[in-house]
N, C-alpha and C positions, 0 to 999 in steps of 0.2 A: 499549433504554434511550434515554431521547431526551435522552441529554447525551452519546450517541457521534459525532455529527455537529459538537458546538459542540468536545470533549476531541479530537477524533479530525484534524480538520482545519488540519494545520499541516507546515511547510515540515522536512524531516529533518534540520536543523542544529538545532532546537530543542526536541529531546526533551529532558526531565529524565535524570538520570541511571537511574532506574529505567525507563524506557523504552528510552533507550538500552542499556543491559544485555540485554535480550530480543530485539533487532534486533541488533545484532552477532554475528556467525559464531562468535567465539571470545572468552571472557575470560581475563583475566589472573589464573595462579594465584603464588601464592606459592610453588617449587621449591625454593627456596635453603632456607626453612626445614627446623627437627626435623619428620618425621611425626607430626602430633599423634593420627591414630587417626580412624577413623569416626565421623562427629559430638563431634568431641573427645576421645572416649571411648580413652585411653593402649594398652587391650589389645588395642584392633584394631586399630593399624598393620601386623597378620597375620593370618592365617585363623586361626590356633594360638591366637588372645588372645580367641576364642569360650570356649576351656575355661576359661582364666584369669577371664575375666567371669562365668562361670558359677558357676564353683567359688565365686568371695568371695560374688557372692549366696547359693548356698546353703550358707554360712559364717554369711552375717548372716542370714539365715533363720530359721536353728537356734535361731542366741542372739535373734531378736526371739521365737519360739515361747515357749522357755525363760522368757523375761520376762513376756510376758503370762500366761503359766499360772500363774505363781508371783507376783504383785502382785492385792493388791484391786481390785473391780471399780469403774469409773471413768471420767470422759472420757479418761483415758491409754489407756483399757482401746482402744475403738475410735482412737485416735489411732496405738496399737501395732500394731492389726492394717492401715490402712491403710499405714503404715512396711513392714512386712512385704508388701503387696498393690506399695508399690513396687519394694522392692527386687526380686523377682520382674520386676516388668513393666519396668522398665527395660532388663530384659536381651533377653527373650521377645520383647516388643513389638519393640524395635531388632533384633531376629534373623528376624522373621517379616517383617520387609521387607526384611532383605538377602539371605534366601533368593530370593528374587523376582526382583528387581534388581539384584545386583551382577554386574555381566559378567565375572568372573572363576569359575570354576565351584569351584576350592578354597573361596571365602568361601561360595559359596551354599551348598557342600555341607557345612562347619561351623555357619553358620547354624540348618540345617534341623536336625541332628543338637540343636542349642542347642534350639531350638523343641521338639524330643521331650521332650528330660531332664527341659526346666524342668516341659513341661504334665505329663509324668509326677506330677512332686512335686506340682503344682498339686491334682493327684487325690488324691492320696492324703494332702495338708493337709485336702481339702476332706472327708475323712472319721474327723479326729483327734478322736478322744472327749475329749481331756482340753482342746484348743485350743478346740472348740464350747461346753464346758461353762465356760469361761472368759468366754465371752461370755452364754450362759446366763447366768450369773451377776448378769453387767451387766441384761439385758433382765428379769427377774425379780425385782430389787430394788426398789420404785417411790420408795424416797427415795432413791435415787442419781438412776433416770431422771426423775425431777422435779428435778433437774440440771444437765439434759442440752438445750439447744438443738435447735428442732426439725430442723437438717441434723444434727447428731450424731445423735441418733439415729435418721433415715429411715436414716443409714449404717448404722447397727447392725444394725438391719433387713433392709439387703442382705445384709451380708454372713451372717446368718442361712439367708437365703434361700438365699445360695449350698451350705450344709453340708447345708438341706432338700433341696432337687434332689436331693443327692448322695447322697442314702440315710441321713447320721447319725441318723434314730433306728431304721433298721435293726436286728438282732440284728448278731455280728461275720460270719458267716457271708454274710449278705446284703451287709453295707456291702463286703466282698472280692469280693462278685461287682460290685456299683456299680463300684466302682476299675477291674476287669479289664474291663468293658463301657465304660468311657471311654478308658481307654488303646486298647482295640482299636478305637474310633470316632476316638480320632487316625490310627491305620493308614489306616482305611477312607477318613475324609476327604482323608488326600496323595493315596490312591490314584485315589480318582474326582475330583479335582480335576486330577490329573494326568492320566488320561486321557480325560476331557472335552477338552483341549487339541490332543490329539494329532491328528494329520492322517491320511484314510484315503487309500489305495494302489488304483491299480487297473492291471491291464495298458493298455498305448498301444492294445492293438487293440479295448477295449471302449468307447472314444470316439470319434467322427467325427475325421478327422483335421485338418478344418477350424476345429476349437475347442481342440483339445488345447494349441495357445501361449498359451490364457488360464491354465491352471495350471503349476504348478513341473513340470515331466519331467527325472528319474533314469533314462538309462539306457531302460529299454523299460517303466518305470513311470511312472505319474501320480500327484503326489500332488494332494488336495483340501483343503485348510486351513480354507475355509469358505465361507460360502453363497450369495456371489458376487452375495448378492440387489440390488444395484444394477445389473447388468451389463445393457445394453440388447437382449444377447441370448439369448433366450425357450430356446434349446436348453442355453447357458453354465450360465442360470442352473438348470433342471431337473436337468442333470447335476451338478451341485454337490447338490443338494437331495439327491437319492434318494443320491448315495455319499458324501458328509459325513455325511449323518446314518443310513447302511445300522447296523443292529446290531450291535454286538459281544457276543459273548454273555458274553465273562468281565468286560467293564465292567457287562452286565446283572444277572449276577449280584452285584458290588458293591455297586449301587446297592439288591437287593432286602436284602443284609448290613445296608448302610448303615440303610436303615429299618428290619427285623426291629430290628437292637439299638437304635435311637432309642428304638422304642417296648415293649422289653421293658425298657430303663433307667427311661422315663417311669414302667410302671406298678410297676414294681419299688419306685420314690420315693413311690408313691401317686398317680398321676395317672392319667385315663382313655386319656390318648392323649398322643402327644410334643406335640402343636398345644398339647393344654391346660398343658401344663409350660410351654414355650416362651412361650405369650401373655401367662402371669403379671407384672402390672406393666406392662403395656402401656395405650395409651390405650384400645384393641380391648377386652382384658383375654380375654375369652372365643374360643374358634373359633364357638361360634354366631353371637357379633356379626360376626365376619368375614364368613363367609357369607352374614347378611343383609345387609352393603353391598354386596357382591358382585353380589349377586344381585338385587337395589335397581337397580344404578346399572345392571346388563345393560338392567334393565326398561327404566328412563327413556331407555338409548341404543339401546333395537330399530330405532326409524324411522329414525335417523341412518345406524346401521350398513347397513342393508337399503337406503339410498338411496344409501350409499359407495361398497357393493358392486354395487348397480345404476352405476353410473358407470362403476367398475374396469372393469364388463363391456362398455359402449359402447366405452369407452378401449381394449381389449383385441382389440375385433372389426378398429379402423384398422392393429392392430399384425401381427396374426396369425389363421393361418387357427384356431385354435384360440380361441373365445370363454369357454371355462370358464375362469374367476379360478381357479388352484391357487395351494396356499400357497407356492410359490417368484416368484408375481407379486405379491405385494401390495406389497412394503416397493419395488418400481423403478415398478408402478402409483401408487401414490402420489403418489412422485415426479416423476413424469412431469404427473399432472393438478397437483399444485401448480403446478409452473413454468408449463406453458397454463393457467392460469385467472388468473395473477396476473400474467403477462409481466416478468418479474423476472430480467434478466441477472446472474449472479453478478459479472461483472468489472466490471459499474455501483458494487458497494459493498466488493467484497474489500479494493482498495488502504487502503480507510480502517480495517480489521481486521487490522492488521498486530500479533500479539502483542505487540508494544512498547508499539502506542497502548492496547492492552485493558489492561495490567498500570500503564499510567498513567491510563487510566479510573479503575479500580478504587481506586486510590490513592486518586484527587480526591471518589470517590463516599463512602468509608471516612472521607474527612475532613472530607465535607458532613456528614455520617450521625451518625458516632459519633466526631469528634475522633483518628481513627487512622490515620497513613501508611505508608508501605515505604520501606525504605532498602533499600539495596545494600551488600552486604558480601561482600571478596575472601575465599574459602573458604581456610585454610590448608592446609599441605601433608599429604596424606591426609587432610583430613576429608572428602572428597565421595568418589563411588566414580566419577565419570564428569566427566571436565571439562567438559562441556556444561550441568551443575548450578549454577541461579541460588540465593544465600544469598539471604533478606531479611531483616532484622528491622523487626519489628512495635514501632510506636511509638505510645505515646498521651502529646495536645499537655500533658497535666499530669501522668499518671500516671508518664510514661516508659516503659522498656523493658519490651513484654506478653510477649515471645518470640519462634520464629524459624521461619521457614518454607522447607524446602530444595527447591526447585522443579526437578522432574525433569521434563519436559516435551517433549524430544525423542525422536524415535524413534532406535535402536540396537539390531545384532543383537542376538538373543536375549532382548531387553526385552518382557516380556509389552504386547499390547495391548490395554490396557487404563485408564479415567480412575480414581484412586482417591485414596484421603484415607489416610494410614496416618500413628497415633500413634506418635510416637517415645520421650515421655516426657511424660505429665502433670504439668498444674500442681498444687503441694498447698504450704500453708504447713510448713516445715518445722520441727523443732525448735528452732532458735536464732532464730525471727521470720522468718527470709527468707522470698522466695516464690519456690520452683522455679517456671522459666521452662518453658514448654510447648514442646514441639521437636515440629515434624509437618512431612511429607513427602506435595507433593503429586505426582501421576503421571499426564502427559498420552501422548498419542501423537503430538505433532502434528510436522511438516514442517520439521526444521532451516532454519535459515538460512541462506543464499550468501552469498557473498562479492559478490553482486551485488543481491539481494533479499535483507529480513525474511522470516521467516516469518508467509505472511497467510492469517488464518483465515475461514472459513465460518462463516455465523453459528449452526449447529448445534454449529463448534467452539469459537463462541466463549462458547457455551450451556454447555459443556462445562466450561468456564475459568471461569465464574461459578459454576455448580454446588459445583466442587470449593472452591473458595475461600470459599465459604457456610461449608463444613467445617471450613475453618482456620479462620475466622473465629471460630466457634464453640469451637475449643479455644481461639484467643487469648483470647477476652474472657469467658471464661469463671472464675471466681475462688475456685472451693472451695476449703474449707478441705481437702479428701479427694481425692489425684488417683484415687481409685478410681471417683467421681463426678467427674470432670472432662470438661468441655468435651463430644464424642460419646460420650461414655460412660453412656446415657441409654437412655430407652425404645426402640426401634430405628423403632417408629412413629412418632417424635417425632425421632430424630435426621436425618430426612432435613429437617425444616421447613425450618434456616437454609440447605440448599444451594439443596432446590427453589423459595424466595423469589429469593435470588439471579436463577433464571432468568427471571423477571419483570423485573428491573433489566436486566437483559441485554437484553431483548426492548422493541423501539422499533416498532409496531405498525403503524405510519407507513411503514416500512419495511419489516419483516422478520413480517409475518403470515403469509402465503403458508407459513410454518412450522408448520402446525398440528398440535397432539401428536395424535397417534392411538393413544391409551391405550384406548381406547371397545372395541375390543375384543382386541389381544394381551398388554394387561399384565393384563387381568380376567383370561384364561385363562390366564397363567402363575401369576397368585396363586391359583385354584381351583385348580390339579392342583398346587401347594406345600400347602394346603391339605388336602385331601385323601390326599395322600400322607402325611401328619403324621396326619393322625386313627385312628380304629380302623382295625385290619386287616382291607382286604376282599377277601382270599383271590383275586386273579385277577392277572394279569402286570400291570407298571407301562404297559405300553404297552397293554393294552383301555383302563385308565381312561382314558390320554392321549387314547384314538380318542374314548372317550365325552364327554370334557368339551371335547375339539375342535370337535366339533360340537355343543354346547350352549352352552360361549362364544365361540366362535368365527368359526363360520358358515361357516368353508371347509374341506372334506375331508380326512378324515387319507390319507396314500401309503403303501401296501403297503409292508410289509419297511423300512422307515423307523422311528428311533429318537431324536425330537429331545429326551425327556427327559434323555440320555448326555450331551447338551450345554450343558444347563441347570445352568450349576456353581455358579448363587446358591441351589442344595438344600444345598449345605453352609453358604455364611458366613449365608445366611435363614431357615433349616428354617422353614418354619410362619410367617414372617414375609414374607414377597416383597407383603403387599397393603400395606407399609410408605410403600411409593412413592406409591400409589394415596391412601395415607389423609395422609399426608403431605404431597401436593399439594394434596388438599382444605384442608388447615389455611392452607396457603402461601397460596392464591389467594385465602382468606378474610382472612388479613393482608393482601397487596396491597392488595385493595379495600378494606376501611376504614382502612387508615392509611398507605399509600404512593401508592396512585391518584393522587390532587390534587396531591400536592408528593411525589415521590422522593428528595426533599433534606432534609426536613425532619428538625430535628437534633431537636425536640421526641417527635419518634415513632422518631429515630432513638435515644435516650436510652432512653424506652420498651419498645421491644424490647432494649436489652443489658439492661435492668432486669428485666424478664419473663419475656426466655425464656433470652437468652443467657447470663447471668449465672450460670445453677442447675446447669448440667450435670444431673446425674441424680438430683442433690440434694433434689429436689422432684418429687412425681407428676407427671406429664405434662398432666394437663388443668387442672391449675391453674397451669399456664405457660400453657397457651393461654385459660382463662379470663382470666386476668390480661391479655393481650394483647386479647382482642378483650371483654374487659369482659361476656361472657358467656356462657353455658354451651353449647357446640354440640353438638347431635345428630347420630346416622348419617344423617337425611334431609338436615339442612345440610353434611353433607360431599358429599353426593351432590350434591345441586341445587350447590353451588359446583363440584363437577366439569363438570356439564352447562352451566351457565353459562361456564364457561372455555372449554367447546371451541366454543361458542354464539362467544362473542368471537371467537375465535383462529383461525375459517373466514370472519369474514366482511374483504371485502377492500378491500385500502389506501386510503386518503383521501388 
């Protein structure tokens, strides 16, 4: 971004106070106060007040059921069911992050417990004959929905949608197998989420003993956590490869559970395959379109890739007696030629990436852009689960207060690692005129602070920091009237646009080039074999396809007895969607260039985009937010060619 040298350069008695807040070791909590409860919320000042939370939601549940079944059909009608869609998500949502996050293992483990019950019921609303047919009602009337404003009723529609998936027009016999095959895909999904995570073991004596103090050692065991693939050394990193990702056979078997019932739910609802259920509503829409961009953009980057890897392989010959590029060298090859070709000392630009200056960048960018800043605010007693957690609230210069962002950001035992965006509570106009304020939780990994140092980021982590903040952004300025459609609550192709724009803003070209995404060829082949594995069933183990479509997207050989699909835990939160990213970036990099390129600041096209895209949540089809934005209508070849053009930019080097 080329206003982090003019925002960034300044003496450290002079931060604002949102800066200052993120370079401090430690803030001040409020102690002396009552426990107000996790994000305010009275029932969790204890693990115990998960059941309490849960029970009044499915309390008010019941009685919101009860009323829409029994009132004419109506904009109350969809008004009641997203009333109901909150009171659910309010709880679910806040419990599916504090299973994750909260360092205390009693809350994670009522959480997660929360998380089961609620989706339970979620399943089994989602197959109520008398609650669908109540909404039936509404969509079947056409002097009522000649009533109905066009977001009421795309809502209506969703939530339609949701009871189709779900098997309602099933016979009962079917719609109880739908139920039992979703409930059993929550099982499936803790279980291969959870051991994807897990670290493999191996005796002290099956590694050289001159590498064994790069991994954690228990005793006369090793473990391996992960794939070590920056490590400068060629043996570290091998051995990481082949026993991180060696097989498990009872995770394989999960993961063959996991798909079997995907796709016997898909066609059970009437779909040819889980891909085509999943894509429904998306900008893709289809798994054919997917795989023609796929397979489009492999075309357009063959010479790229072939001349990358001819590089890797000169680069690889000065390093080691071993010339062949394996896939445990690409991700530190990379890195390695980025730095010599572009001679770019990291400690030349870190001091100026100190988390404090990036979170007062952002501020000054938000208030070039769209008129919105960040305040600081002291977290009262219990509402954060970790005193290292920054409040902010989100302010707009007329609007006033949009909502609150609780920024988790530091690393802490047992804190997954991992950057994410998690909904805490959607915006939605409420009954009495107000407008629920949107609560989201963002979650970094990065490097606590000293008491002598901020902590200061790399500019991949500060790519990171913008990424995720695209996200919030998006739930703040986001203003449905339906938080069922709120903010990321959108096509999943389409909700990556506001994060991956961001890293455009991030990225000062001038400077930080020598970062060039190399999507060209491991995010094609993660999105093929997500792909694929969602489509019809082709009767062979999950790891030949992996070997097949390794070396068809790929380009570098699959390793015997090796299992990196076990690792790939975005099969659960993206079934069929992971080319999200891919298509998502395309739409970004086409925003950039026609309307942030020239001026970054420009409050006219920053208006524009909250009006276009940010504004709709889910509200609105997906391509008519991006029509809207780029004023017209993009094809799969203009996603493509804006991919090749990006990475066409983003290798060539500093001015």
């Amino acid at each position: 971004m080329r206003c982090v040298h003019a925002l960034y350069r300044r003496s450290v008695n002079t931060w604002s106070a949102v800066g200052a807040a993120f370079n401090v070791q430690h803030q001040r909590l409020e102690h002396l106060q009552k426990n107000v409860g996790l994000f305010g919320v009275s029932e969790l000042s204890a693990p115990a007040g998960f059941q309490v939370a849960q029970h009044q939601a499915l309390r008010e549940a019941e009685f919101l059921v009860h009323r829409v079944c029994s009132h004419p059909p109506g904009a109350g009608t969809v008004d009641t069911f997203d009333q109901l869609s909150d009171s659910l998500c309010r709880v679910a949502d806040l419990a599916d992050f504090i299973k994750v996050a909260h360092p205390d293992a009693a809350y994670r483990e009522a959480a997660e417990k929360t998380c089961i019950d609620i989706g339970t019921v979620v399943e089994k609303l989602n197959t109520n004959v008398d609650l669908c047919q109540s909404l039936k009602n509404l969509l079947e009337n056409e002097a009522v929905l000649d009533t109905l404003n066009p977001d009421t009723r795309r809502v209506a529609e969703l939530f339609m949608f949701d009871f189709e998936i779900s098997g309602i027009h099933l016979d009962e016999t079917k719609r109880s197998k739908a139920v039992a095959l979703n409930v059993k895909l929550l099982d499936l999904y803790q279980e291969f989420l959870s051991g994807s995570q897990l670290p493999n073991t191996v005796e002290k004596r099956f590694l050289p003993e001159h590498i064994r103090h790069f991994f954690s050692i228990d005793g006369n065991l090793i473990q391996i956590g992960g794939l070590h693939a920056d490590s400068p050394n060629e043996l570290v990193r091998e051995a990481a490869y082949k026993i991180f990702l060696f097989p498990n056979t009872s995770l394989l078997l999960s993961l063959d559970e996991l798909l079997a019932c995907r796709h016997e739910l898909a066609t059970l609802v009437g779909y040819e395959s889980y891909a085509h259920r999943a894509l429904k509503g998306t900008m893709a829409k289809t798994p054919e379109t997917v795989m023609k961009f796929l397979k489009l953009l492999t075309e357009k980057l063959s010479d790229r890739t072939s001349k990358d890897f001819k590089m890797m392989k000169e680069m690889k010959k000065t390093h080691s007696t071993n010339p062949e590029v394996m896939p445990w060298d690409h991700a530190y090859l990379s890195s390695v030629i980025r730095t010599e070709k572009f001679e770019i000392d990291p400690s030349v630009y870190s001091p100026y990436f100190s988390l404090g200056a990036c979170m007062e960048g952002l501020s000054n960018l938000f208030t070039k852009l769209l008129g919105v800043s960040f305040q600081t605010e002291v977290p009262k007693m219990g509402e954060v689960w970790s005193e290292d957690v920054r409040k902010l609230a989100v302010v707009h210069e007329t609007e006033g207060l949009l909502g609150y962002i609780y920024c988790d950001f530091f690393r802490r035992p047992d804190k997954p690692h991992q950057d994410c965006h998690f909904t805490i509570r959607g915006g939605r106009l409420r009954e009495d005129g107000v407008y629920q304020l949107p609560v989201v939780v963002l979650m970094l990994s990065l490097p606590p602070p000293s008491s002598r140092s901020p902590c200061l980021l790399t500019p991949s982590m500060m790519e990171n920091l913008f990424h995720e903040m695209g996200h919030a952004m998006h739930s703040m300025l986001g203003r449905t009237r339906y938080q069922h459609v709120t903010g990321t609550r959108c096509a999943t192709d389409f909700a990556e646009v506001p994060s991956v724009l961001m890293e455009y803003f991030a990225s000062d070209y001038r400077v930080v080039s020598q970062f060039a995404r190399h999507y060209q060829t491991g995010e094609i082949f993660y999105a093929a074999l997500d792909q694929v594995y969602h489509g019809k069933p082709q009767y062979r183990s999950t790891t030949d396809i992996l070997r097949e479509l390794q070396e068809k997207f790929y380009g570098l050989p699959y390793v015997y007895n090796t299992a990196w699909q076990l690792r790939f835990s975005h099969l659960v939160g993206y079934g069929a969607k992971y080319y999200s990213y891919l298509m998502s970036r395309a739409v970004a990099s086409m925003v950039w260039r026609q309307c942030f390129l020239q001026d970054p600041f420009s409050r006219v096209m920053g208006e524009r985009y909250r009006r276009e895209m940010l504004a709709h949540g889910g509200s609105k089809e997906p391509m008519l937010m991006v029509q809207g934005m780029l004023q017209k209508t993009p094809t799969i070849e203009d996603f493509v060619d804006a991919l090749v053009l990006d990475l066409d930019v983003n290798v060539k080097p500093p001015v």
